[in-house]
C-alpha positions in Angstrom: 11.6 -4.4 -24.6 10.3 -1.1 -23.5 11.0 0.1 -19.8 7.1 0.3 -19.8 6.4 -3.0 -20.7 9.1 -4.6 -18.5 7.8 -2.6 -15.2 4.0 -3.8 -16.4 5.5 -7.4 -16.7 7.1 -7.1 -13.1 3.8 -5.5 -11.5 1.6 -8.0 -13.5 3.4 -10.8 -11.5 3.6 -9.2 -8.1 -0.7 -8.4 -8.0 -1.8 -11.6 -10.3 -3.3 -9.4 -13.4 -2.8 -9.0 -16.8 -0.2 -6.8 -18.1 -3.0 -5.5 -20.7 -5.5 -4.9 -17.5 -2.6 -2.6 -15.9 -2.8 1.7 -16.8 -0.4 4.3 -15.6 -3.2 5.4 -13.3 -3.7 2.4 -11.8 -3.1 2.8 -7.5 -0.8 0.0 -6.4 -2.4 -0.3 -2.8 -6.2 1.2 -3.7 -6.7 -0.5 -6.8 -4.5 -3.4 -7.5 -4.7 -4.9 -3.5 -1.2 -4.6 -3.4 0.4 -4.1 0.5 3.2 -5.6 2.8 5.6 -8.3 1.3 4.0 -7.8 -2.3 4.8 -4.1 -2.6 8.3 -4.8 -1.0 9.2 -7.9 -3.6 8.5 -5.8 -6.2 10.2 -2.6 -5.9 13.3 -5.1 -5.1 12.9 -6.8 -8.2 12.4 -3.1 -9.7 15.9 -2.2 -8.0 18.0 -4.9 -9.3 16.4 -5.0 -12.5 16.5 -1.3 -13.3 19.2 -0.2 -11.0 17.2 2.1 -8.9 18.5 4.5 -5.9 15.8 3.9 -3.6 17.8 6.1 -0.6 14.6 8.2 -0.2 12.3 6.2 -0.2 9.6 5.7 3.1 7.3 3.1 3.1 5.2 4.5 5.5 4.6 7.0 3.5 3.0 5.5 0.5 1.7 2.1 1.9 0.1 0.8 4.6 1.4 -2.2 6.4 0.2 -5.6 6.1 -1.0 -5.3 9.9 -2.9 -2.8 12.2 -3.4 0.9 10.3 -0.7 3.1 9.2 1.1 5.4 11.7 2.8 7.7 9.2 0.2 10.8 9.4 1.2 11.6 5.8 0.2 8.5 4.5 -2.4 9.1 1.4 -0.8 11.7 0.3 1.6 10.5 -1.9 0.0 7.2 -3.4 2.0 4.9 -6.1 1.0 4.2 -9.2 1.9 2.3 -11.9 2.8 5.1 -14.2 5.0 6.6 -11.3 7.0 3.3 -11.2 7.4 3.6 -15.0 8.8 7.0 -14.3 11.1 5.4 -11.2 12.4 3.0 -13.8 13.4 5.7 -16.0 14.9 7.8 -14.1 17.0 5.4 -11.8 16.4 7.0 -8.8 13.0 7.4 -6.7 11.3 10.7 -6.1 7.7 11.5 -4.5 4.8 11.1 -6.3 2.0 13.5 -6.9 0.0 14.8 -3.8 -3.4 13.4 -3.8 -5.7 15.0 -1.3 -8.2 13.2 -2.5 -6.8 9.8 -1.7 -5.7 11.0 1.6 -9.1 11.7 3.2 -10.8 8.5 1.6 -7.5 6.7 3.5 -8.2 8.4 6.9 -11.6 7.7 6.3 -11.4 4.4 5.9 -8.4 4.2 8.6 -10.9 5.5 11.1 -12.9 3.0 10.4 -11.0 0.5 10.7 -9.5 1.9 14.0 -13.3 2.2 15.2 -14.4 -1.6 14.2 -10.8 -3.2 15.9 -11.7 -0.8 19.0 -15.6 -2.2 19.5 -14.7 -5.6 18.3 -12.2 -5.7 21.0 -14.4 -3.8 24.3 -17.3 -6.9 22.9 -14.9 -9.7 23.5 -13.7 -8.0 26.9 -17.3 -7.5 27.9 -18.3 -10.9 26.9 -15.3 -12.2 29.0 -16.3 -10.6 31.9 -20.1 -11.3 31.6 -18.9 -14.9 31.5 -16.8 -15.2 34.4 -19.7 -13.5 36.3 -21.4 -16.0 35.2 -19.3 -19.4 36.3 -18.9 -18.1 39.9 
């Protein structure tokens, strides 16, 4: 089998879809739902399978965690897809992939948002909190 087809095969049972469904421009995060625990199964699997040197490789840098919003402020920039890991696979050994301005603002953007949303969600409940104990005294 093909190094493509067997890194389609792995990411088509880490995200649930069709190996057919999958493209090389596919996002792993954006596009195929993919974060946390998922993302960090499969590149093991990807590792062991295809003996890959994952030494510098960041996390941070390419996905967001499962929890809260990303902290790494170059996160966006350098998003995975599924032709990259094709390439990984290849080559043994993991190297950056593209720069993507584009995908970094709409990540900030939507990063803001959700930073924004948690923030009011949270100064409601404290308010509402308050307004209640005011209330039983």
């Amino acid at each position: 089998m093909k190094i493509d087809n067997e890194v389609y095969e792995l990411i088509s049972r880490h995200c649930s879809k069709k190996p057919e469904v999958l493209s090389d421009d596919l996002f792993l995060e954006q596009d195929l739902k993919m974060v946390g625990d998922d993302i960090v199964d499969l590149l093991e699997e990807m590792q062991a399978k295809f003996d890959i040197d994952f030494s510098n490789f960041d996390f941070s840098l390419h996905f967001s965690p499962e929890v809260g919003w990303p902290e790494n402020p170059e996160y966006g920039y350098y998003p995975v897809t599924v032709g990259h890991l094709v390439k990984v696979a290849t080559g043994g050994i993991w190297f950056l992939p593209e720069k993507n301005k584009e995908n970094f603002l709409v990540e900030r953007r939507r990063t803001l948002v959700f930073k924004t949303v948690t923030v009011s969600v949270t100064a409601l409940f404290i308010l509402v909190f308050i307004l209640l104990g005011s209330h039983a005294e």
